[in-house]
C-alpha positions in Angstrom: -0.7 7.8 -5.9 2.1 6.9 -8.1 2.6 10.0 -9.9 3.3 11.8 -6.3 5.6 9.0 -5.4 7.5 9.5 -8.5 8.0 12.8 -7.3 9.1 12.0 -3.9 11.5 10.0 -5.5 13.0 12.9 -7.7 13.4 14.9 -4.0 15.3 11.7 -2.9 13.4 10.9 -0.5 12.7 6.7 0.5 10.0 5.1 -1.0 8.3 1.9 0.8 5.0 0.0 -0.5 3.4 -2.7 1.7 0.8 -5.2 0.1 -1.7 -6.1 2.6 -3.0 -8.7 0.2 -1.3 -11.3 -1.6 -4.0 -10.6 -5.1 -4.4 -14.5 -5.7 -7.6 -14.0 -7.1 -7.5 -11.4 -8.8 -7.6 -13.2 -12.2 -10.4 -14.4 -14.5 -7.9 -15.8 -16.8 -5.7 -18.1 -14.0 -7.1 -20.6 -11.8 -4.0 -21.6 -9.3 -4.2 -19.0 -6.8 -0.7 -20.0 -5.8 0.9 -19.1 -8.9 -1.8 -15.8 -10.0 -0.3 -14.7 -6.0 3.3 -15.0 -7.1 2.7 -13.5 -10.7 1.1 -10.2 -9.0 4.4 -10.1 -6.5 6.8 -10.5 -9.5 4.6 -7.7 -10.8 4.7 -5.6 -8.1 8.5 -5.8 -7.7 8.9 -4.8 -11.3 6.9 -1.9 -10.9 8.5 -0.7 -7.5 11.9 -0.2 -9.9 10.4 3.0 -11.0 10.1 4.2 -7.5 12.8 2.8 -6.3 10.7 1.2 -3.5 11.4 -1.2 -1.1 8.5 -3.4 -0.9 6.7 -5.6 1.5 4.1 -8.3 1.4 1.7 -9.4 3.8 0.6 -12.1 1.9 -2.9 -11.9 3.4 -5.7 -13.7 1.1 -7.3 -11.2 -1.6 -10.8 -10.2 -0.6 -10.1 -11.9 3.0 -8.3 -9.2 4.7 -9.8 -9.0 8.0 -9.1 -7.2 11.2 -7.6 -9.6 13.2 -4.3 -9.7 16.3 -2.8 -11.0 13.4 -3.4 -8.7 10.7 -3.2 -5.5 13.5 0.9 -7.0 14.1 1.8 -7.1 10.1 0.4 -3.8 9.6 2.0 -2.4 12.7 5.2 -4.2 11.4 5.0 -2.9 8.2 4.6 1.0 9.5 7.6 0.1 11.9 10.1 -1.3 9.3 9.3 2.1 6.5 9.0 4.4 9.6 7.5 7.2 7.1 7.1 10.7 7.7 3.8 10.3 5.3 1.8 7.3 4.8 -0.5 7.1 2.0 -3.4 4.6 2.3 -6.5 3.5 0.4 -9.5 6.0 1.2 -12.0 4.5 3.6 -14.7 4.0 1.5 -13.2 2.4 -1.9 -15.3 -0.1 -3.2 -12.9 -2.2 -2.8 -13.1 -4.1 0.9 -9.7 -4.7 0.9 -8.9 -1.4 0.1 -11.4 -0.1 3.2 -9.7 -2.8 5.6 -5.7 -1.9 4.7 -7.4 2.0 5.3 -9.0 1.1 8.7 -6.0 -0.8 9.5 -3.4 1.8 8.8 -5.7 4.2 11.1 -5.9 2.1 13.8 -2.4 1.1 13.9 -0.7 4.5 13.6 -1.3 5.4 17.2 0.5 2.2 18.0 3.8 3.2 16.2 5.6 4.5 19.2 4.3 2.7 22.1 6.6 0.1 23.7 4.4 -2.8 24.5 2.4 -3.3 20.9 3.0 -6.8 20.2 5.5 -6.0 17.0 8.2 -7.6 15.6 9.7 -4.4 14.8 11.0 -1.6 16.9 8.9 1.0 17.9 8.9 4.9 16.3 9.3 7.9 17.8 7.3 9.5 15.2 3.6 10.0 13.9 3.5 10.1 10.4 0.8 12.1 8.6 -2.0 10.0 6.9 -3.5 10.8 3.4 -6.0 8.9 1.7 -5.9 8.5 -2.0 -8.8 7.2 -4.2 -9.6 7.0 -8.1 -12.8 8.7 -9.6 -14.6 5.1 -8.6 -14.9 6.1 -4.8 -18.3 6.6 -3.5 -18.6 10.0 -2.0 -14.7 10.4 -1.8 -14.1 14.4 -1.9 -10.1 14.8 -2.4 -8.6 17.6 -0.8 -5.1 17.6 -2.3 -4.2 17.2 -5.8 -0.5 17.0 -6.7 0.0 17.7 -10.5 1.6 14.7 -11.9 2.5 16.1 -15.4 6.1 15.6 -15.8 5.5 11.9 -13.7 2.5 10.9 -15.8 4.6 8.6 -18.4 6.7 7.0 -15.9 3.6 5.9 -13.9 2.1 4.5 -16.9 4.8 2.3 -17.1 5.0 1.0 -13.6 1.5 0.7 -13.9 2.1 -1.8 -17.1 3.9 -4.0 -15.0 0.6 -5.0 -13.7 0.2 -7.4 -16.4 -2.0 -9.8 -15.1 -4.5 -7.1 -14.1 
């Protein structure tokens, strides 16, 4: 998705990423979760330069992410504080579970954006934002509907995709 927020950044329009999970596994070459956690955040924050992104992190556990009261308030926090037009969220059948979770959390939260007595830390929307999905080639039985041609974007999401050093 980061060619098409590349573009949405040429149109000037605001650009927010939430991380649902903190990636403190996600090493075979680290073995302090603590630091592999705050390497993948100074990663992240690198990266979000090119989109000019504010960015959010939710610090869950990486293949933890569960639907919990907890969880259900950060992700209804997190659509809150962007209040976004469009969201776009992990397709809900990546292989990845915490990909599926941060999708069937996003879907069950949206509802929730506007009403007044969602236990929220953040002030409620007015607005429903329109959801789309985004998966690579890896997604089992994913059938994209919308392709954005990412030509002139293509180099400049390589590079905020080399950020992601430690991946």
């Amino acid at each position: 998705v980061g060619g098409t927020l590349l573009k949405y950044k040429k149109a000037c329009h605001n650009i927010f990423i939430a991380y649902t999970t903190s990636g403190n596994t996600g090493s075979n070459e680290m073995t302090d979760t603590k630091l592999i956690g705050e390497t993948r955040e100074k990663e992240a924050l690198e990266a979000a330069k090119f989109y000019g992104a504010k960015v959010r992190f939710l610090r869950n556990d990486d293949e933890r992410l569960l639907d919990t009261n907890e969880t259900r308030t950060q992700v209804l926090d997190a659509l809150r504080w962007a209040e976004p037009d469009i969201v776009f969220t992990h397709a809900d059948n990546d292989e990845s579970i915490d990909h599926r979770m941060t999708s069937q959390l996003v879907g069950s939260m949206i509802p929730s954006m506007p009403g007044i007595n969602q236990q929220s830390n953040e002030k409620p929307c007015k607005k429903r934002p329109t959801v789309f999905m985004w998966e690579t080639s890896r997604g089992i039985g994913f059938v994209p509907e919308v392709a954005v041609d990412i030509t002139d974007e293509f180099d400049t999401k390589v590079k905020a995709l080399e950020c992601h050093k430690s991946q």
